[in-house]
C-alpha positions as CSV (number, residue, x, y, z in Angstrom):
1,X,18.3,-3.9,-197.5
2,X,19.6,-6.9,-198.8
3,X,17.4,-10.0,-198.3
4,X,18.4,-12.6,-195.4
5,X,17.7,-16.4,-195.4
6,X,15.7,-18.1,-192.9
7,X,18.1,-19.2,-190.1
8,X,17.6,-21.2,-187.2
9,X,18.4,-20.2,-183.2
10,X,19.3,-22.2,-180.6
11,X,18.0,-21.5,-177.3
12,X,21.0,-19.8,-176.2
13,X,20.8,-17.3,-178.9
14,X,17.3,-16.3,-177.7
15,X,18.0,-16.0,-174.2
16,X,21.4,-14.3,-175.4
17,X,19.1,-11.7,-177.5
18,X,16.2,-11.7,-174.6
19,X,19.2,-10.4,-172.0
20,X,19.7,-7.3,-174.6
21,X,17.5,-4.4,-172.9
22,X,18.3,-1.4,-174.9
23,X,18.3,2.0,-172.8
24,X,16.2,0.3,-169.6
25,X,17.8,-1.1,-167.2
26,X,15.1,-1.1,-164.9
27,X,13.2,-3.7,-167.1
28,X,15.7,-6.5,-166.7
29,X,15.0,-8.6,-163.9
30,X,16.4,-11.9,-163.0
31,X,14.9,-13.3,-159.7
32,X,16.3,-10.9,-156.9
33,X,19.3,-9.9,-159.0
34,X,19.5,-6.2,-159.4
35,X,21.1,-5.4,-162.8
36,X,24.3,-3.1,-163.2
37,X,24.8,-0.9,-166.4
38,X,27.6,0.4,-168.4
39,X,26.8,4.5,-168.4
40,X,28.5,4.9,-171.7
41,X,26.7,1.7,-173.2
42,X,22.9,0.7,-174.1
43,X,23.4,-2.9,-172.8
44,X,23.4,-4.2,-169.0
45,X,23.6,-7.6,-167.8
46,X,22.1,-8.9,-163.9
47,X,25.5,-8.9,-161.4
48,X,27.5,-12.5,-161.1
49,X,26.2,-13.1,-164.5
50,X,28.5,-15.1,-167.3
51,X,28.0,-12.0,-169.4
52,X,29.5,-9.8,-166.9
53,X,33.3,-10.6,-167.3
54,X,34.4,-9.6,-170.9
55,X,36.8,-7.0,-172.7
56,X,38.1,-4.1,-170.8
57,X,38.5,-0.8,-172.1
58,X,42.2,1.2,-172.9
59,X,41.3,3.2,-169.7
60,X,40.9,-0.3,-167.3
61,X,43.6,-1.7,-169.1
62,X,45.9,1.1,-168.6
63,X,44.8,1.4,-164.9
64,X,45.1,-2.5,-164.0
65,X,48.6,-1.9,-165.5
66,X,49.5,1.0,-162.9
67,X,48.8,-1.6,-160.3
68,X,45.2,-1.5,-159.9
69,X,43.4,-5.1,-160.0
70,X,40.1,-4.3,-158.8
71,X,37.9,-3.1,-162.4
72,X,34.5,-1.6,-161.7
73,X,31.6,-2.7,-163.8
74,X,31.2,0.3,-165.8
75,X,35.0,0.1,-166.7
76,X,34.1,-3.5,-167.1
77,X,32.0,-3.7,-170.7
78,X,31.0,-6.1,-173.1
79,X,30.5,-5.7,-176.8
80,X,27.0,-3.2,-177.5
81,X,23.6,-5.1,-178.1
82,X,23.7,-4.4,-181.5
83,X,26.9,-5.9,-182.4
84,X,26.5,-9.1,-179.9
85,X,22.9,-9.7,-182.2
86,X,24.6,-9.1,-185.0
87,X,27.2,-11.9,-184.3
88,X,24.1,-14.1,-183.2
89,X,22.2,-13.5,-186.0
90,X,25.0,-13.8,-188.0
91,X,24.8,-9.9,-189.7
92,X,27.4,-7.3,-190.2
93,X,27.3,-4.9,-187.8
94,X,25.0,-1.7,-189.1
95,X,25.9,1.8,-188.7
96,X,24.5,5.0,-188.6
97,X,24.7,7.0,-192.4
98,X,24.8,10.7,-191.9
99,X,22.6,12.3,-194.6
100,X,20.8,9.3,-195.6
101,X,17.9,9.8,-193.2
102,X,18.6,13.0,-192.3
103,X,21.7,15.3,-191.2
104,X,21.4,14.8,-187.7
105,X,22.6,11.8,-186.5
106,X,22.7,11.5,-182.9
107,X,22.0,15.0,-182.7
108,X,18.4,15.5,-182.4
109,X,16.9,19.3,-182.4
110,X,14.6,20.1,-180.0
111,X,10.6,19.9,-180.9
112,X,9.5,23.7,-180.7
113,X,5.9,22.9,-183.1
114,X,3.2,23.2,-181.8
115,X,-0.2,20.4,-182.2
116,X,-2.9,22.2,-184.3
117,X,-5.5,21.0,-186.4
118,X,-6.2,23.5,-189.6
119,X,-9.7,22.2,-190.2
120,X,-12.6,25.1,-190.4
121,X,-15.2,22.6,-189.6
122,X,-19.1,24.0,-189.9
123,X,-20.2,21.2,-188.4
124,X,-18.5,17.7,-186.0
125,X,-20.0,15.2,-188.3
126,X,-17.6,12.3,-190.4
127,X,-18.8,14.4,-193.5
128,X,-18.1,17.6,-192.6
129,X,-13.9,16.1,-191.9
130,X,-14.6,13.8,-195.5
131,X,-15.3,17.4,-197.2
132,X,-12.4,18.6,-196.1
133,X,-9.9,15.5,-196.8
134,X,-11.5,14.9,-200.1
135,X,-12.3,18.3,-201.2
136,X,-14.7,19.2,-204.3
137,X,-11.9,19.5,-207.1
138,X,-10.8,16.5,-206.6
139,X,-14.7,15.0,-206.5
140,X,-15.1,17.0,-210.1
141,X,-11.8,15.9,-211.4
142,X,-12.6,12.1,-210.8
143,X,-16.4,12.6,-212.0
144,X,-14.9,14.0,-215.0
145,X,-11.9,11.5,-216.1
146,X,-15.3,9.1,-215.3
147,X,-17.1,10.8,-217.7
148,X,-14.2,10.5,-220.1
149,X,-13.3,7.0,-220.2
150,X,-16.9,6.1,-220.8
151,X,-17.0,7.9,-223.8
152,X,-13.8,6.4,-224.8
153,X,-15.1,3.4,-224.4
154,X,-18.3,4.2,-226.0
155,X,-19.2,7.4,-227.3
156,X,-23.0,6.4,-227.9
157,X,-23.8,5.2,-224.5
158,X,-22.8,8.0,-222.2
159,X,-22.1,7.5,-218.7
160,X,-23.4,10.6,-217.2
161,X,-21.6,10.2,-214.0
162,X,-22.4,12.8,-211.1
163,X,-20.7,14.1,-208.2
164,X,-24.2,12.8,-206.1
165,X,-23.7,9.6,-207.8
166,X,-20.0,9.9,-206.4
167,X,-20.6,10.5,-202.9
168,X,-23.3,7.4,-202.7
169,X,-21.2,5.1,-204.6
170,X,-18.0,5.9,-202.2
171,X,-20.5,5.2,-199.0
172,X,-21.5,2.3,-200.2
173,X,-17.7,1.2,-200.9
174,X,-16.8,2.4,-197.2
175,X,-20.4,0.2,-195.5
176,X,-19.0,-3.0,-197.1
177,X,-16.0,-2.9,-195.1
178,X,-18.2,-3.9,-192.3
179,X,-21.2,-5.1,-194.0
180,X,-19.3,-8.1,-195.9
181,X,-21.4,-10.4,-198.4
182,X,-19.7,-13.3,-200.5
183,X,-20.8,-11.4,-203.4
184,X,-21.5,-8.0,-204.3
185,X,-25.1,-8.6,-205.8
186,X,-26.4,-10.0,-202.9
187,X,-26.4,-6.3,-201.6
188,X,-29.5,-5.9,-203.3
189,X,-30.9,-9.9,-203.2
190,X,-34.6,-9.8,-203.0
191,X,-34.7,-11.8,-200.1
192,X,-35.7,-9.9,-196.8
193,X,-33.0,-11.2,-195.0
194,X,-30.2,-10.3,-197.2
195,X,-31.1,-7.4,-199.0
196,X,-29.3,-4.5,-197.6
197,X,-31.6,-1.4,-197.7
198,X,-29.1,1.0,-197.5
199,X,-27.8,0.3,-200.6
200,X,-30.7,-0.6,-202.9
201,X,-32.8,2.8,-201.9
202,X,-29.8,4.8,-203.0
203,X,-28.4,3.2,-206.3
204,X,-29.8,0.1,-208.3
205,X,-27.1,-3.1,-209.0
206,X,-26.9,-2.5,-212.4
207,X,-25.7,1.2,-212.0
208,X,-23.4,0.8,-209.5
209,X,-21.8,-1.8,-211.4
210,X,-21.5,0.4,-214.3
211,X,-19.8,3.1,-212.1
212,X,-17.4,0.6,-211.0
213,X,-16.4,-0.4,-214.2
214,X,-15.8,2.9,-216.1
215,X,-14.7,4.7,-212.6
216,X,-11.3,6.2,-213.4
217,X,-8.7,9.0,-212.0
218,X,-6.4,10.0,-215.1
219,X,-6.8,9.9,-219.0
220,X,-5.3,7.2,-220.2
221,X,-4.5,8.3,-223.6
222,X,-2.5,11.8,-221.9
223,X,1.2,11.9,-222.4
224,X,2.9,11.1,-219.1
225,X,6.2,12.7,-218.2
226,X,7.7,9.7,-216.1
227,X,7.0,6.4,-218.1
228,X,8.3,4.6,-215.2
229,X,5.8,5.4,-212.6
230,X,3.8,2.3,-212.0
231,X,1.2,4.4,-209.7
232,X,0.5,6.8,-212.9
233,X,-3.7,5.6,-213.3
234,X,-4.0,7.1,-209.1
235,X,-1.2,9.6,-208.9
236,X,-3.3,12.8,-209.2
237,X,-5.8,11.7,-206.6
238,X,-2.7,10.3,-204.0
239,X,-1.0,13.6,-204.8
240,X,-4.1,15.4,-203.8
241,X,-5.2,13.4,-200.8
242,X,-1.3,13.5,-200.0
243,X,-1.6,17.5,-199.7
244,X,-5.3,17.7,-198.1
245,X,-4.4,15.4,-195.4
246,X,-0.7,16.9,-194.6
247,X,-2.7,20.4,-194.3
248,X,-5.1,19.3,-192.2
249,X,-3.2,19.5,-188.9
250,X,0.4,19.8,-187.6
251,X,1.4,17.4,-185.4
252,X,2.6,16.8,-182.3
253,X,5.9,15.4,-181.1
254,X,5.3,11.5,-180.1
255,X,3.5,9.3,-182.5
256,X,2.3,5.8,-182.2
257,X,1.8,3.6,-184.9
258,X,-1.4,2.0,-185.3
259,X,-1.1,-1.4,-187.4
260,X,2.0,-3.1,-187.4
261,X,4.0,-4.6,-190.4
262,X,3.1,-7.6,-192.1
263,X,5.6,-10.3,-193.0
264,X,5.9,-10.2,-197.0
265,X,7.9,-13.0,-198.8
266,X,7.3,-12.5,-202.2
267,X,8.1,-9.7,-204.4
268,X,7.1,-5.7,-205.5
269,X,8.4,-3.5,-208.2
270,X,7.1,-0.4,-206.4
């Protein structure tokens, strides 16, 4: 999508865009003024509006010719909401590419699946669903390219990373989400009232930094087949939790999205 230039609106252009209720009409309501809608159009406008007299269609043009004067208002239409915000906001008017999304275009099937979730839990604890997502080979595999590197790095000072050590060091990742310090070593301050307990029973400063530091998800001297892929250090573990997570349950039909999108100015090769 090609990149567009702040622009400034005037406050006609935002009542203008404001007026443009797409497939509701019973949202629009101005005062006492009971809106009328095209049925062949996504747009409608409150009656005795300025927005109500506009272009007529071959058919009310043809029929005002055979003598008829009087146009009803949903021979009566106006330009559609998207091209009217497109002329405000100053864009070409976008259209619908069959095959780009998908082949169906305004022709969408019927849902027939059916919601399911694929997980044989033993038990209903966060674990038991973390086992699932983030299964033991792909545990083993990061434990092992851990491993590696560290002996890459320094073949007389082994690493001797475990799967144990894994688990504790990912919990303690996940707990700092909501347990935030300035920095990291205050985790494990000796002061009562900052040292966090949960972390310094299970793993001592020093080792966890060490983890952190040699933690890694591919070889880094293996021969990679697409040179261009900037994700290439993470791809087997996205590909995995990619799989584990679209196998854990079918959906259902409706989705709502969670977080919305955040305003980005700058620039990604991605």
């Amino acid at each position: 999508m090609a990149s567009r230039g702040r622009m400034q609106l005037s406050e006609e252009d935002i009542l203008e865009l404001t007026y443009m209720d797409i497939g509701d009409a019973g949202t629009f309501d101005e005062g006492n003024v009971e809106p009328w809608c095209d049925g062949d159009l996504d747009v409608c406008y409150p009656s005795g509006s300025e927005d109500e007299t506009s272009k007529e269609t071959p058919d009310a043009m043809s029929t005002s010719g055979a003598g008829d004067s009087t146009t009803s208002p949903g021979a009566t239409i106006y330009q559609s909401a998207s091209q009217r915000a497109s002329k405000i906001l100053g864009q070409e008017t976008m259209t619908w590419i069959e095959g780009k999304d998908n082949s169906h275009a305004c022709n969408i099937p019927k849902f027939i699946g059916e919601q399911h979730v694929n997980l044989a839990l033993s038990g209903t604890e966060p674990l038991d669903i973390f086992g699932h997502l983030f299964p033991d080979s792909l545990m083993e595999g990061i434990v092992f390219q851990t491993n590696l590197y560290a002996l890459q790095q320094d073949i007389s000072n082994p690493l001797n990373f475990t799967k144990g050590e894994l688990m504790v060091f990912l919990g303690i990742n996940i707990v700092m989400t909501y347990i935030c310090y300035p920095r990291v070593r205050m985790y494990w301050s000796s002061q009562p009232g900052l040292r966090c307990n949960f972390f310094a029973d299970k793993m001592s400063v020093n080792r966890f930094e060490k983890i952190r530091r040699y933690l890694h998800f591919t070889d880094n001297n293996a021969v990679r087949d697409d040179g261009n892929d900037k994700l290439w250090k993470i791809r087997p573990v996205l590909e995995r939790l990619r799989e584990t997570f679209r196998n854990a349950m079918d959906p259902e039909e409706c989705h709502s999205v969670d977080e919305m999108m955040i305003p980005f100015t700058g620039r990604r090769s991605l």
